[in-house]
C-alpha positions as CSV (number, residue, x, y, z in Angstrom):
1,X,-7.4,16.9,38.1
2,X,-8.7,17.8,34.3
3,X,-6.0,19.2,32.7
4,X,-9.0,21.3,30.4
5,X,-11.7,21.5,33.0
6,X,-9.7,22.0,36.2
7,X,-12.6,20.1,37.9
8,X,-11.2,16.7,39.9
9,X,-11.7,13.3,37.8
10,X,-12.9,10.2,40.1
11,X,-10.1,7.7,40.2
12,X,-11.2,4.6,38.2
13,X,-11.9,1.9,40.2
14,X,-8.9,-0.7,40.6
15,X,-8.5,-2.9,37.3
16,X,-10.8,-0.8,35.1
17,X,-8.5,-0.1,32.1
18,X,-6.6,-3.7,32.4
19,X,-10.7,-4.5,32.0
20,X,-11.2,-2.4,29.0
21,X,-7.8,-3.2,27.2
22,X,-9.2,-6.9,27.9
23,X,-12.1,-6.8,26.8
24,X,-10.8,-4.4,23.4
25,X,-7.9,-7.4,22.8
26,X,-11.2,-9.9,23.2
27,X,-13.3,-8.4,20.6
28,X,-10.2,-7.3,18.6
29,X,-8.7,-10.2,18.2
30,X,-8.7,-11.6,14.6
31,X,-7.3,-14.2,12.2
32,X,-4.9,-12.0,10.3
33,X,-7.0,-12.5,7.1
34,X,-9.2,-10.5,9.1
35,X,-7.1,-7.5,9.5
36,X,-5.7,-8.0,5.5
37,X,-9.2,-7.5,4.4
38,X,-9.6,-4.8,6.5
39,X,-6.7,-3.2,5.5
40,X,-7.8,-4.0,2.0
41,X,-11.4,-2.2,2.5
42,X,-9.8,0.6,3.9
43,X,-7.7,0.8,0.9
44,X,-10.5,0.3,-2.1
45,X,-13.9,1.7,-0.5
46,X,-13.1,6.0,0.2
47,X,-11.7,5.5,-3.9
48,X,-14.6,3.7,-5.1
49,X,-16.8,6.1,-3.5
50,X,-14.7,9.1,-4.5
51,X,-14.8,7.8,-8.0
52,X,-19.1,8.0,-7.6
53,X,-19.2,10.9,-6.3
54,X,-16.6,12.0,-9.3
55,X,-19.3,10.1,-11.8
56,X,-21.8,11.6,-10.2
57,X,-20.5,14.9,-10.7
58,X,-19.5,14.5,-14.1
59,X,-23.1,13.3,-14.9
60,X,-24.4,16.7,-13.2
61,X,-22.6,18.8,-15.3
62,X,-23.3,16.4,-18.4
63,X,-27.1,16.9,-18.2
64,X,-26.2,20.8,-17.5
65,X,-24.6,20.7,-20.7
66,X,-27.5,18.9,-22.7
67,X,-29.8,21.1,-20.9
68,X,-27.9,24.5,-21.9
69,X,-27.6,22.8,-25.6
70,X,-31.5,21.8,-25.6
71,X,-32.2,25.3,-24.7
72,X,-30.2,26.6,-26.8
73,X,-31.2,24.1,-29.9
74,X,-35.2,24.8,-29.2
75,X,-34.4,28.5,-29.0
76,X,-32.6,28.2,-32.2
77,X,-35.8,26.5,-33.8
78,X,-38.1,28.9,-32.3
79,X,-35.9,32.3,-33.9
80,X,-36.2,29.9,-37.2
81,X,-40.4,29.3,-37.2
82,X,-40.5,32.8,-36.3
83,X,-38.0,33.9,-39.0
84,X,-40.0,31.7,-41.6
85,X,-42.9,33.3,-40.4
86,X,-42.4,36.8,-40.1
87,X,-41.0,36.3,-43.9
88,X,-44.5,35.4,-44.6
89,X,-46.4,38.0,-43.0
90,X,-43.6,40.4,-45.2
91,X,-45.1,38.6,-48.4
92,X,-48.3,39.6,-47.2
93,X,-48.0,42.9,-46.6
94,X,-46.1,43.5,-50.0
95,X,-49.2,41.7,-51.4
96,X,-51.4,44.3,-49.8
97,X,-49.8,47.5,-50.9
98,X,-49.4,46.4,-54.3
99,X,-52.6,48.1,-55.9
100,X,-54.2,45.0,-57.5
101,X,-56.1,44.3,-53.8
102,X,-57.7,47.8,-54.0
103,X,-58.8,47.6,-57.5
104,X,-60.1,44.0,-56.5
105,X,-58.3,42.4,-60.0
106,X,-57.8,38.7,-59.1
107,X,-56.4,38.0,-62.0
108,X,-53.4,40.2,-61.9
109,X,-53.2,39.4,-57.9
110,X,-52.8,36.0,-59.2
111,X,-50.3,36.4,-61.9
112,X,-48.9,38.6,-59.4
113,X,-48.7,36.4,-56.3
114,X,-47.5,33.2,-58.7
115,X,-43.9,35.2,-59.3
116,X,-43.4,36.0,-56.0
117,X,-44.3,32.9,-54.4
118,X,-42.9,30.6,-56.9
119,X,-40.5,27.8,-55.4
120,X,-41.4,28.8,-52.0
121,X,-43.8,26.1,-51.4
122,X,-46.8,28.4,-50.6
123,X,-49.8,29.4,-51.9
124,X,-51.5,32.6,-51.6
125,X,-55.8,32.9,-50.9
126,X,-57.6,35.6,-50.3
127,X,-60.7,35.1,-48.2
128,X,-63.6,37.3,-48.2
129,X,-65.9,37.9,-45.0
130,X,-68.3,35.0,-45.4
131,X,-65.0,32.5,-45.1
132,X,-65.2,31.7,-49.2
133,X,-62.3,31.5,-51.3
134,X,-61.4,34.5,-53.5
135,X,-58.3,33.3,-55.4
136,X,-55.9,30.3,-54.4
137,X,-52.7,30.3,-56.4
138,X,-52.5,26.7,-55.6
139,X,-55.3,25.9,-58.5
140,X,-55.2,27.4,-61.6
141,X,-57.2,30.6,-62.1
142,X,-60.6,30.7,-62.3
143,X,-61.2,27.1,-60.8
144,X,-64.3,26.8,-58.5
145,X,-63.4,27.3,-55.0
146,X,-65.4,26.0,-52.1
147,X,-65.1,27.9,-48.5
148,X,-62.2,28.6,-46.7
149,X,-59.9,25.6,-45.0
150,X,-59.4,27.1,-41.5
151,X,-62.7,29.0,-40.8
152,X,-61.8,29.2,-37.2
153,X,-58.3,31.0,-37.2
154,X,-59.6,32.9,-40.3
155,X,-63.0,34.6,-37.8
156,X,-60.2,35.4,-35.5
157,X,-58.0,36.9,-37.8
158,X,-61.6,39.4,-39.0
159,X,-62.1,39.8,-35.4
160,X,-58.2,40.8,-34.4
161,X,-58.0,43.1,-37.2
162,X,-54.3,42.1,-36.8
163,X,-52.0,39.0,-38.8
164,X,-52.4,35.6,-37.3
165,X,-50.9,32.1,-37.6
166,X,-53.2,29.0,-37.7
167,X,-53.1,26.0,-36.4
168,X,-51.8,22.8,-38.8
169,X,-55.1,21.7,-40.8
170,X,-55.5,19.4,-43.6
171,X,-56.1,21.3,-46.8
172,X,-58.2,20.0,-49.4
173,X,-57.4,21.7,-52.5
174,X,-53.6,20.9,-51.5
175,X,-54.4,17.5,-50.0
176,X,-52.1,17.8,-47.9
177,X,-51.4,19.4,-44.2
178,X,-50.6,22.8,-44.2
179,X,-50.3,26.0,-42.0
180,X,-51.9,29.6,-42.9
181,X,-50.3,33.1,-41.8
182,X,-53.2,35.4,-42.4
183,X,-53.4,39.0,-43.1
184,X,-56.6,41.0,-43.0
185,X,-56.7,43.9,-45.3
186,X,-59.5,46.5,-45.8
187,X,-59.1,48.5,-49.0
188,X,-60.5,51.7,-48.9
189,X,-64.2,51.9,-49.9
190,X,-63.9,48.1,-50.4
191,X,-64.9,45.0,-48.8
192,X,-62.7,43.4,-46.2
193,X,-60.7,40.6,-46.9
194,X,-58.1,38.1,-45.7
195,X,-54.7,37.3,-47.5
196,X,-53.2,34.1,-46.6
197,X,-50.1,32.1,-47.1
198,X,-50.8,28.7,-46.9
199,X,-47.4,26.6,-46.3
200,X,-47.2,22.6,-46.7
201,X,-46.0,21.6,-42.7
202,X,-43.5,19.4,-44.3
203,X,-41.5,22.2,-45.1
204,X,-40.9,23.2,-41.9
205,X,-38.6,19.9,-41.3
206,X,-35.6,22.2,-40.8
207,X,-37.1,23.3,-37.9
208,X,-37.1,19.6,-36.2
209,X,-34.1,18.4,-37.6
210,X,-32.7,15.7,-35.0
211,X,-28.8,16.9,-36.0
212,X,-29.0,19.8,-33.8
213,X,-30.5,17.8,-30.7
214,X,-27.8,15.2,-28.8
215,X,-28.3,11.7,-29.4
216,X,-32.2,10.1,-29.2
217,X,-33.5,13.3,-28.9
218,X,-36.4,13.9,-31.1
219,X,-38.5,17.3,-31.7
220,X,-41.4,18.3,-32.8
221,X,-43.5,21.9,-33.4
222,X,-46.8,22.2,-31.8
223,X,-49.8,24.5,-32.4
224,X,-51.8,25.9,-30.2
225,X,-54.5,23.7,-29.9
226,X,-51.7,20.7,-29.4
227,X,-51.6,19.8,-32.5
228,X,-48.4,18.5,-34.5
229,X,-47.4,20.2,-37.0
230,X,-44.1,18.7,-38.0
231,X,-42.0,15.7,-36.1
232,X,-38.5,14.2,-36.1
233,X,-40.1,11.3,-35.0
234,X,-42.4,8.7,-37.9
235,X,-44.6,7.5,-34.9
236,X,-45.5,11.4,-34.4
237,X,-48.1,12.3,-36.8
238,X,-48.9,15.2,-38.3
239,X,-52.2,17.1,-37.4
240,X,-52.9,14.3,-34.3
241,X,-52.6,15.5,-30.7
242,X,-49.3,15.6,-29.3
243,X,-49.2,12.6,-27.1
244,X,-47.3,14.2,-24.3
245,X,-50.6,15.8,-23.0
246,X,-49.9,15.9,-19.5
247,X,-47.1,18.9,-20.7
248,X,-48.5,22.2,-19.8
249,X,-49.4,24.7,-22.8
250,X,-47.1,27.2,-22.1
251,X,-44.3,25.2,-20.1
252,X,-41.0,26.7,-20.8
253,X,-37.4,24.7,-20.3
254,X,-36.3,21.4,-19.3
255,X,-38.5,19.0,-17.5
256,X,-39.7,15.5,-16.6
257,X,-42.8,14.2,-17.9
258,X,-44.4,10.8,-16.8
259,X,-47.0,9.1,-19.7
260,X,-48.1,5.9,-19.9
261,X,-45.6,4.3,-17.4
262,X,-42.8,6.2,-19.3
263,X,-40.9,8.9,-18.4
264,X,-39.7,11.6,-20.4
265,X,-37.1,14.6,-20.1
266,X,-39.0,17.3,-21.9
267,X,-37.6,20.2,-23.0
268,X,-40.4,23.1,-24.5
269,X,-39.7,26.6,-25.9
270,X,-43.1,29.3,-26.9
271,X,-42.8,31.3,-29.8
272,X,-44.9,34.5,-29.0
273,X,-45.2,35.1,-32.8
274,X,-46.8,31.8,-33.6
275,X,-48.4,30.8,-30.7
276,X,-46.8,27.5,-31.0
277,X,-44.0,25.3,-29.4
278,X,-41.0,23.7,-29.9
279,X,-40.9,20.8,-28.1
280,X,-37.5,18.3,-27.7
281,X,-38.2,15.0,-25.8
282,X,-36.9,11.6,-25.5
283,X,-37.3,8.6,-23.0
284,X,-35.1,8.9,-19.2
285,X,-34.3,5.3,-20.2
286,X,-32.2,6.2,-23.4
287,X,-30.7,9.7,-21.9
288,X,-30.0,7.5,-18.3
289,X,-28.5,4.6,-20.4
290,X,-24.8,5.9,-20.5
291,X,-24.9,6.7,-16.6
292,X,-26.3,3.6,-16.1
293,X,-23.7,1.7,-18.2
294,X,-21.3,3.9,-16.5
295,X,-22.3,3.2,-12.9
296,X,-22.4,-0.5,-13.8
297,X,-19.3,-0.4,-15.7
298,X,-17.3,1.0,-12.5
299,X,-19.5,-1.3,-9.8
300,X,-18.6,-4.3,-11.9
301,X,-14.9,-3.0,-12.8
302,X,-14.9,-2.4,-8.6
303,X,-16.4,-5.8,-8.3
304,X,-13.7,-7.8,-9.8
305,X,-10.9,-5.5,-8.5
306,X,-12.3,-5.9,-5.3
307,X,-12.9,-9.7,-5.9
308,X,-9.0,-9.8,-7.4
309,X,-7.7,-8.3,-4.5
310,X,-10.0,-10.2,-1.8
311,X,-8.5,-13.2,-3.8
312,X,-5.1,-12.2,-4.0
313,X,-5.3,-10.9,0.2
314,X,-6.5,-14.4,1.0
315,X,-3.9,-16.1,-0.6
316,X,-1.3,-14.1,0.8
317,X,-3.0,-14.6,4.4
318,X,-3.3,-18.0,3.7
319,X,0.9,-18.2,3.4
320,X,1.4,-16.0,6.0
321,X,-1.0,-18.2,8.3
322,X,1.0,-20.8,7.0
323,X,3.9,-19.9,7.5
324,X,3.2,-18.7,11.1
325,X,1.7,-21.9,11.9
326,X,4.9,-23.8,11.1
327,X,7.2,-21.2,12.8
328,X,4.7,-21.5,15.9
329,X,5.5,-25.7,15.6
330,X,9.5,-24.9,15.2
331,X,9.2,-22.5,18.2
332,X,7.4,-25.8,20.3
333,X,10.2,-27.9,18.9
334,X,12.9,-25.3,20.2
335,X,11.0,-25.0,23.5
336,X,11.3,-28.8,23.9
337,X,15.0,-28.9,22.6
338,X,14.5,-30.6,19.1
339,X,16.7,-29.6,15.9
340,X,15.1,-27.4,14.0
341,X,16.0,-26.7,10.4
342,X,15.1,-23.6,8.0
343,X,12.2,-23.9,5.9
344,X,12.1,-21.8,2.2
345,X,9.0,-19.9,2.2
346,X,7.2,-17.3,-0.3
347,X,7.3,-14.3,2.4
348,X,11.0,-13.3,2.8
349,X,10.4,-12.0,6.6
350,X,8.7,-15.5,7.6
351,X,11.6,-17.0,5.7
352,X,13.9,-14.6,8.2
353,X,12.3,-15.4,11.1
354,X,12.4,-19.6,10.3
355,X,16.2,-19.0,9.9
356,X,16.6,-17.1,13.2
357,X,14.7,-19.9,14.9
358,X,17.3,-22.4,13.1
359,X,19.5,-20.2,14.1
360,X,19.1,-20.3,18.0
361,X,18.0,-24.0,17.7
362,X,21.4,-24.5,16.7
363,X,23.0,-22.1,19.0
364,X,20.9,-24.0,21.7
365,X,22.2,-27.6,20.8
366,X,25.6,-25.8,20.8
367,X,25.3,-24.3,24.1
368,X,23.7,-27.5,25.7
369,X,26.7,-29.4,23.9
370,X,29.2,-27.1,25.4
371,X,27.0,-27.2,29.2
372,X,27.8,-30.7,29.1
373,X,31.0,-30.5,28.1
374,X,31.9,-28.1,30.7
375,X,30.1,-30.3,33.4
376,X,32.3,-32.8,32.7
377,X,35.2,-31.1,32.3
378,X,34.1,-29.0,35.8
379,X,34.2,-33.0,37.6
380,X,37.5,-33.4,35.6
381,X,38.9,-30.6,36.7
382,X,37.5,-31.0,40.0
383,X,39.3,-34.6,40.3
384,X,42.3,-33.1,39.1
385,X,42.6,-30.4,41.8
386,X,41.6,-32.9,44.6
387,X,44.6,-34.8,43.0
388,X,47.4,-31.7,42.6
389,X,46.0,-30.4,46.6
390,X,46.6,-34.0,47.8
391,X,50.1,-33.9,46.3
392,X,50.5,-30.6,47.3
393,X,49.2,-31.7,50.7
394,X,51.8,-34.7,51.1
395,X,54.9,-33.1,50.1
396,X,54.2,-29.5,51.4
397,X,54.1,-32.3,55.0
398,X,57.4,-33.8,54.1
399,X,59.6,-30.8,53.4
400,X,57.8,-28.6,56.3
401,X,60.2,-28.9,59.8
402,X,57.2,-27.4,61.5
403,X,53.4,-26.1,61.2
404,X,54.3,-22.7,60.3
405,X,56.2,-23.9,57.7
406,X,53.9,-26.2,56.4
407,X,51.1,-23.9,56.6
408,X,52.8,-21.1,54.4
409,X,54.2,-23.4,51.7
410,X,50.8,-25.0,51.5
411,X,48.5,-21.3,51.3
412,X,51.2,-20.4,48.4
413,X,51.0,-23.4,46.6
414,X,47.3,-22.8,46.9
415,X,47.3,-19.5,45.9
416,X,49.4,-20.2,42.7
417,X,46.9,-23.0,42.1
418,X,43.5,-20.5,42.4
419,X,45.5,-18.2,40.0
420,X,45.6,-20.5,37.4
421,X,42.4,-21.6,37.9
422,X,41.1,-18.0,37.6
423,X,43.1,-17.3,34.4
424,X,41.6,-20.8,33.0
425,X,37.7,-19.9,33.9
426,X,38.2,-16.4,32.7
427,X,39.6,-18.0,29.1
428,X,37.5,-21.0,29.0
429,X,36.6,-20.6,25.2
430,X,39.6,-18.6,24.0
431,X,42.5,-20.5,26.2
432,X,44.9,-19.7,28.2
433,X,47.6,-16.7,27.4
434,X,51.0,-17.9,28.6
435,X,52.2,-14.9,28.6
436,X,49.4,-13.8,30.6
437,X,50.1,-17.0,32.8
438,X,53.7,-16.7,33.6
439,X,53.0,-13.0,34.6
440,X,50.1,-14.1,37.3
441,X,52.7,-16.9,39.1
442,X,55.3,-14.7,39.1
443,X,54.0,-12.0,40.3
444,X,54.1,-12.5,43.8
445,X,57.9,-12.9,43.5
446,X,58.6,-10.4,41.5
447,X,61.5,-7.9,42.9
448,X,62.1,-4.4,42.5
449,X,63.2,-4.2,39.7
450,X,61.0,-5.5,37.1
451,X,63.8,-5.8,34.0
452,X,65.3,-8.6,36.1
453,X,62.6,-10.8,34.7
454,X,62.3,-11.3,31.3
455,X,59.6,-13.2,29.5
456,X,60.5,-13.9,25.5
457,X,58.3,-15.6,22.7
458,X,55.2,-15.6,20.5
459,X,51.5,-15.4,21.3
460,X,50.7,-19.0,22.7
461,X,47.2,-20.3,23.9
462,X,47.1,-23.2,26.4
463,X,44.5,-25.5,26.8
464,X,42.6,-25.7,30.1
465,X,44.9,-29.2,31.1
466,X,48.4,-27.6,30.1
467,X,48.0,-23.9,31.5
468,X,46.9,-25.5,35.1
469,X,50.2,-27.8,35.1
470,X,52.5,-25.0,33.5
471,X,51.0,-23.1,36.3
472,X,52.1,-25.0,39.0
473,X,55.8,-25.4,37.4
474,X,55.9,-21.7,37.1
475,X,54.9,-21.2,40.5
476,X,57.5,-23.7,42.0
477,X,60.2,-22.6,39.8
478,X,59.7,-19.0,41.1
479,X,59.4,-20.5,44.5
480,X,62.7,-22.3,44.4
481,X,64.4,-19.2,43.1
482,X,63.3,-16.6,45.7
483,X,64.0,-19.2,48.4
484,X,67.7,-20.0,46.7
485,X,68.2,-19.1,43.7
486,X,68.3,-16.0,40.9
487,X,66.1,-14.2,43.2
488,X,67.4,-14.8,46.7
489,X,69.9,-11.9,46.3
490,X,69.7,-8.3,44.5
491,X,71.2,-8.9,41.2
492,X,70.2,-12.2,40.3
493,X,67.9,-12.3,37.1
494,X,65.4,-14.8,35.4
495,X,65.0,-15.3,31.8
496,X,62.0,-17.2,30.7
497,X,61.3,-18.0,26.8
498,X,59.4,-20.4,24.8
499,X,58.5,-20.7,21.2
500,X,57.0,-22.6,19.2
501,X,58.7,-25.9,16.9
502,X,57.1,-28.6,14.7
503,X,54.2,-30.6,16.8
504,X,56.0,-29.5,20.5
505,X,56.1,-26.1,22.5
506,X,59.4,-25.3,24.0
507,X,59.7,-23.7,27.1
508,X,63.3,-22.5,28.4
509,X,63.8,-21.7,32.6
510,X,67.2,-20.2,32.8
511,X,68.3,-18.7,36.1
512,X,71.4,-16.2,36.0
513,X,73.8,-14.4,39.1
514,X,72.1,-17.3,41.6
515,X,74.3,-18.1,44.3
516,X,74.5,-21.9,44.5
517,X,76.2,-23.6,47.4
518,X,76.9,-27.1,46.8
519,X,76.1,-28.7,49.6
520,X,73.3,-32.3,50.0
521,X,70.7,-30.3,51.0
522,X,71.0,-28.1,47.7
523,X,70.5,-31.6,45.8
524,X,67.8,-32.7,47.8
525,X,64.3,-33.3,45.6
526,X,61.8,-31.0,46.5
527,X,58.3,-30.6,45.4
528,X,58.9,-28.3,42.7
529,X,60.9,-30.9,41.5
530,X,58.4,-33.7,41.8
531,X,55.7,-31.6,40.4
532,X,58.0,-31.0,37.0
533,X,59.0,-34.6,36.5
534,X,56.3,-36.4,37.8
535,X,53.2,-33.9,36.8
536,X,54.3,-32.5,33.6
537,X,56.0,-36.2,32.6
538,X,52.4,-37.9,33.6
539,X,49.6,-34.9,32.3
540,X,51.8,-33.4,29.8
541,X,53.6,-36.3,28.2
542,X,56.5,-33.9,28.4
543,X,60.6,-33.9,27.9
544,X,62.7,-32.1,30.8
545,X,66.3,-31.1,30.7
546,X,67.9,-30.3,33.7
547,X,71.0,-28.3,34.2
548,X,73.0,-26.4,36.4
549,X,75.1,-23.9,35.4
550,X,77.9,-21.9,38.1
551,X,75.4,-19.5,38.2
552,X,71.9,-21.0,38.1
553,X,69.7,-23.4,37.4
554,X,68.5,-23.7,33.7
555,X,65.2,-25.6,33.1
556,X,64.4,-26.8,29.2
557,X,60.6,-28.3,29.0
558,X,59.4,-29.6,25.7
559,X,55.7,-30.2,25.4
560,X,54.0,-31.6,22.7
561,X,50.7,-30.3,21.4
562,X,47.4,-32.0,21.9
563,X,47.6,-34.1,18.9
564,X,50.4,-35.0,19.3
565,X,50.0,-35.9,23.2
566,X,46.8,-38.3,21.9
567,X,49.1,-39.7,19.7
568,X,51.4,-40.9,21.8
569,X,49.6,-42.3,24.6
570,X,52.4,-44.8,25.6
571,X,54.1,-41.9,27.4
572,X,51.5,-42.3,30.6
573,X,52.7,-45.6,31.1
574,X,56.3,-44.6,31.6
């Protein structure tokens, strides 16, 4: 059931997702360069294209910025034409209203007009209606005068009865290119005539001066027949056509412009006073050049930190492949049993992992060292049982009157026997506690009271051999004692101590409050008494001392070590 939908789900068909996951490990599985790169794409792509988008956005709000600052900067040059211009048309109309234009005195117009005009680089003319020069302060006074430079704005300037700015023409009585604002004036009673200021074009460089336009910008002012007037830029003539003629007349702000194969961000401002235009330009090569160097700047800087890292990610998988391909070869050798040693290696966890497997091919040797050891100490043992049962078998016969007799002495020299054996499996690797040991054979026979059996002396470990001999003694001396000695009667008491000398251990049997008839049977040998001088003269190269006391037996045992025993391996033959 669809925990979301509520609708039942079909149960997918036996084996379907072990298929998928099979067929996901199938296609997903990869050298581990693979995955490094991977990893490494994962890491470098979303910041390289974060750091695009971050360029791309910076470059957005760079052109908005050279686009607010060429609006601004052609503004600026439009309020300044206009200002120059509007200055002009002032002159004029102080020229008009000053009384020598009604009274039609050129001369004193002249002297006039000189003053005011003087260091301004313009001359004044004054036109009449059939388009002749009056006066032009440009030539000296009462020089011949042909007809007037700019007929065409001039007949527009009659007709509009109103001031009006020509278009850039070449004059000749300047030789030079110039611009004209006119004025027409009408004094009363009086012919009509036209006042101009004619200005050289050059002047007007203030106006396209590339310092207030960013960096390979270039400007230029336009008439309004498209027409420079004045340019930024040498190859830009004055008086040709602009050569951006696919711009529309009266376009207004920033654009692109596409001539002769180039293209062009334009930016264009109209005066309304003039009728002309400011126009900023320059090539989408030069103004794309710093994006350009800035995207290829990154891609290549992205390149080689890419190529770096794809580099320095194949090396490192390289080592790690490796490295895992001689661990893989140490794990075959550990499969198959063979020493294995560490290996130094540049990754400290493959290093870790080459030591583990040193490790464990070590612990393996050690543990197939110590299987073999135990094998043969298991058919050792084994023999050495079958030996100690047979004894136990022959004289547990001999002393027995009857079967019951026999059988009960043999299940409880048995049973002492499985005890030890216990205690030595269970302490196969540590050894054998004798403390531990002496408390296991005794207690079976242990009375009442337990302080009437008192066990004194150090920590001692017994080897396998000795604790399954001292074992038996134990277990025969506690035997011999219930049946007549410290513990056949109610007060009676045992006192068993041991310690520990140069090369021997020391072990002291002393019965107390035993009573001891003396009688042959009393003396007769027994099997406890075969076992201690026979088994612990024989396995344990040992020294016994017997003696009897009034009141017990008293047993002193002194067994050398295990070095000592292989030292002295004449004893067996004794």
């Amino acid at each position: 059931m669809d925990e979301v939908t509520g609708k039942k789900l079909e149960s997918a068909p036996p084996g379907g997702l072990q298929a998928a996951a099979r067929f996901v490990r199938h296609y997903l599985r990869r050298p581990f360069s693979f995955y490094l790169l991977s990893l490494l794409l994962v890491a470098i792509v979303p910041p390289f294209i974060f750091s695009l988008v971050i360029l791309k956005r910076n470059v957005d709000a760079q052109e908005e910025v050279v686009n607010a600052l060429l609006k601004a900067s052609t503004g600026s040059v439009t309020r300044i034409v206009e200002r120059e211009v509007e200055g002009k048309l002032t002159t004029l109309k102080v020229l008009s209203t000053s009384g020598v234009v009604e009274r039609g005195d050129m001369q004193a117009l002249y002297d006039h007009a000189s003053v005011a005009l003087a260091s301004t680089g313009a001359d004044l003319v004054v036109i009449d209606r059939d388009l002749r020069q009056r006066l032009n302060t440009g030539l000296p006074f009462g020089t011949p005068l042909g007809p007037a430079g700019d007929p065409k704005t001039i007949e527009l300037a009659f007709n509009s009865k109103g001031p009006l700015v020509s278009r850039v023409f070449f004059g000749r009585e300047e030789g030079r290119w110039v611009f004209g604002v006119y004025l027409p004036v009408r004094p009363a009673g009086g012919a009509s005539y036209i006042l101009g200021l004619t200005q050289d074009a050059a002047t007007m460089a203030k106006a396209v001066n590339p310092a207030t336009l960013p960096p390979g910008w270039e400007a230029a002012l336009i008439d309004g027949e498209g027409k420079v007037i004045l340019s930024s830029d040498a190859a830009v003539k004055t008086g040709a056509p602009f050569f951006l003629d696919k711009l529309p007349p009266l376009s207004i702000g920033v654009g692109n412009v596409r001539e002769n194969g180039v293209s062009y961000r334009v930016a264009a401002e109209f005066s309304m006073v003039t009728g002309w235009r400011i126009i900023a330009w320059a090539p989408r090569e030069i103004i794309d050049a710093p994006v350009r160097w800035s995207f290829l700047w990154l891609s290549l800087g992205g390149l080689l930190f890419a190529g770096i890292a794809v580099a320095g990610s194949l090396t490192i998988a390289r080592l790690l492949t490796q490295g895992v391909r001689l661990l893989a070869m140490d794990a075959r050798r550990l499969g198959a049993g063979e020493p294995v040693e560490a290996r130094r290696y540049m990754i400290t966890e493959v290093e870790a992992v080459s030591a583990e497997l040193a490790r464990a091919a070590t612990a393996r040797a050690k543990a197939e060292g110590e299987i073999r050891l135990l094998m043969r100490e298991v058919v050792h043992r084994a023999k050495n049982q079958l030996t100690v049962i047979q004894s136990m078998l022959t004289q547990s016969a001999n002393a027995a009157e009857d079967t019951t007799d026999f059988v009960e002495a043999f299940n409880k020299r048995l049973s002492g026997l499985a005890r030890s054996t216990d205690l030595m499996i269970a302490n196969a690797t540590l050894g054998v506690d004798f403390r531990e040991l002496a408390r296991n054979q005794l207690q079976p026979f242990m009375p009442e009271d337990p302080d009437r059996v008192v066990l004194s002396g150090p920590d001692l470990r017994l080897d396998a051999q000795m604790a399954q001999t001292l074992g038996m003694v134990l277990h025969e001396l506690a035997t011999n004692a219930i049946k007549h000695g410290a513990l056949a009667n109610a007060q009676g008491t045992i006192t068993l101590e041991w310690s520990l000398s140069a090369g021997a251990i020391e072990i002291c049997w002393r019965e107390a409050g035993a009573d001891i008839p003396r009688t042959a049977k009393a003396a007769r040998r027994g099997f406890g008494t075969v076992v201690l001088e026979r088994m612990l003269g024989k396995a344990l190269h040992a020294e016994l001392e017997r003696t009897m006391h009034p009141d017990g037996i008293e047993w002193c045992i002194r067994v050398p070590r295990a070095g000592e025993r292989e030292a002295s391996p004449d004893r067996e033959a004794r």
